[in-house]
C-alpha positions as CSV (number, residue, x, y, z in Angstrom):
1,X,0.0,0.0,0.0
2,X,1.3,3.4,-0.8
3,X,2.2,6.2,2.0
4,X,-0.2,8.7,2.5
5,X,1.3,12.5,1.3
6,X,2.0,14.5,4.6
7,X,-1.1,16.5,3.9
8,X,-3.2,14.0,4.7
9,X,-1.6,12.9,7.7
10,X,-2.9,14.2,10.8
11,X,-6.9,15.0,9.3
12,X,-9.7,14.4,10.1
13,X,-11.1,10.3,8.6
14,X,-13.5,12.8,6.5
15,X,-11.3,15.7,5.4
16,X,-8.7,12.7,4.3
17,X,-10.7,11.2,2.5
18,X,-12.2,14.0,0.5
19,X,-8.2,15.2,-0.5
20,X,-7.9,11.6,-1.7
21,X,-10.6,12.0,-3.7
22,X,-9.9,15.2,-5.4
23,X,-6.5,13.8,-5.9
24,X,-8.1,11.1,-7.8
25,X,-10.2,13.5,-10.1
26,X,-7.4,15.1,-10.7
27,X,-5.1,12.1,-11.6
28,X,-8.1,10.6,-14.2
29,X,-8.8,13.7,-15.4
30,X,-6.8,14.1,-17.9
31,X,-7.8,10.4,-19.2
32,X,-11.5,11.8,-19.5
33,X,-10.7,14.9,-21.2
34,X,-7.4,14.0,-23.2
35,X,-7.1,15.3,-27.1
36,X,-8.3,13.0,-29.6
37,X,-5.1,10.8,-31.1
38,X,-4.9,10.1,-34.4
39,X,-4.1,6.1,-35.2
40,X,-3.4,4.3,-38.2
41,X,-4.3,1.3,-40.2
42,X,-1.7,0.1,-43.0
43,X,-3.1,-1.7,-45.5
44,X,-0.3,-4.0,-47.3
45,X,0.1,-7.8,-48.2
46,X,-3.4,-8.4,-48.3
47,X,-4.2,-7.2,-44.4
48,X,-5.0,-4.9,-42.5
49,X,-2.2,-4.1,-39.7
50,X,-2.6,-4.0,-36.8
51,X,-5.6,-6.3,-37.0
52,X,-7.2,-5.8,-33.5
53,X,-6.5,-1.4,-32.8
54,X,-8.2,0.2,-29.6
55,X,-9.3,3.7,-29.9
56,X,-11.5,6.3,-28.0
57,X,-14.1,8.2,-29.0
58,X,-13.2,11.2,-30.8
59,X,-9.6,10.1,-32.0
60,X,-9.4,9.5,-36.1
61,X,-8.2,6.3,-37.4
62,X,-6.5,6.5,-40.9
63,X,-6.1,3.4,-42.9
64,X,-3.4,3.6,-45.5
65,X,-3.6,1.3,-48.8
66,X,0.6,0.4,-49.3
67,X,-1.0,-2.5,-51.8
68,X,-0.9,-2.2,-55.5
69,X,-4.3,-2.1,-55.8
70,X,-7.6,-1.3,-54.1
71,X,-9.3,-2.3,-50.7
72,X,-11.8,-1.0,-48.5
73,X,-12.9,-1.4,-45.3
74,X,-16.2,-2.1,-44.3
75,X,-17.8,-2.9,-40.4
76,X,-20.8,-4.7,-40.3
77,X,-24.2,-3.9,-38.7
78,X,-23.3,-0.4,-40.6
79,X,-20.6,0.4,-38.4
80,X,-18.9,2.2,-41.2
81,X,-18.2,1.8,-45.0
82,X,-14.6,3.5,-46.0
83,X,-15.7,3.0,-50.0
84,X,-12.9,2.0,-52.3
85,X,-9.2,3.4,-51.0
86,X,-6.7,3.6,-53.7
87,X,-3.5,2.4,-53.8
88,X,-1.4,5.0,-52.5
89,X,-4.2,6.7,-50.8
90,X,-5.9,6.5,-47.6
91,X,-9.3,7.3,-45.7
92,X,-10.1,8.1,-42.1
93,X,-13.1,8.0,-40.0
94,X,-13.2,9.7,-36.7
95,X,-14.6,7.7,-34.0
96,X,-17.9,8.1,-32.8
97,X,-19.2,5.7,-31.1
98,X,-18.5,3.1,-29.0
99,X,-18.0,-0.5,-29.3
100,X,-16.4,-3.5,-31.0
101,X,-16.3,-3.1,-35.1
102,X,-15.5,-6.2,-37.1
103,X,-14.3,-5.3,-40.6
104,X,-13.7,-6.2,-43.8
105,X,-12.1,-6.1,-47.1
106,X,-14.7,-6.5,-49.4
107,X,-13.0,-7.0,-52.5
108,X,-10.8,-9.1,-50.6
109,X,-12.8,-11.1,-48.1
110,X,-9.8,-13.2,-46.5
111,X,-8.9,-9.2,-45.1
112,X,-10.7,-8.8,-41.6
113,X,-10.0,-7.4,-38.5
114,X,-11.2,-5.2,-35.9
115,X,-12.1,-1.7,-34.6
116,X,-12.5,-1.4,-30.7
117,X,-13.8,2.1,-29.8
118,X,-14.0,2.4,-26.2
């Protein structure tokens, strides 16, 4: 267990308890609030790496097509639907919502992997 900061030695069970828990807002807070990241997707040797990328709501993921010819990538339950990416080109979605996307090349259907947005 970690030592209590001298401030909090000596208070009040109540008054200790409330600094430790404005110390903890203020540790997580930035976690809450941080700036939206941006992540990337390459797209080369027929998949999609990395094939499992976590992500928050509100960062951008960019998948980037390094094969010589076209892919897409498309979640379903309409999660989302990138349209044909070029080779040498690239698309991004910014995250919106929450939850687990499976995805898919399909032009490719061998290409999957997956979008966790938590």
């Amino acid at each position: 267990m970690h030592a209590l900061p001298d401030q909090v030695k000596g208070m009040r069970k109540g008054h200790a308890s409330l600094w430790i828990a404005a110390a903890w807002c203020a540790a997580t807070a930035s976690h809450v609030f941080a700036e939206p990241v941006h992540r990337t997707i390459i797209i080369e040797a027929m998949q999609f790496s990395p094939r499992v990328l976590e992500a928050h709501v509100g960062d951008t993921v960019e998948w980037i097509n390094k094969d010589a010819f076209p892919h897409n990538a498309v979640a379903s339950a309409h999660g989302f639907n990138s349209t044909e990416i070029a080779p040498g080109e690239s698309w991004i979605l910014e995250a919106r919502q929450r939850g687990t996307f499976d995805y898919v090349c399909t032009l490719h259907p061998g290409m999957k992997a997956v979008l966790i947005v938590k």
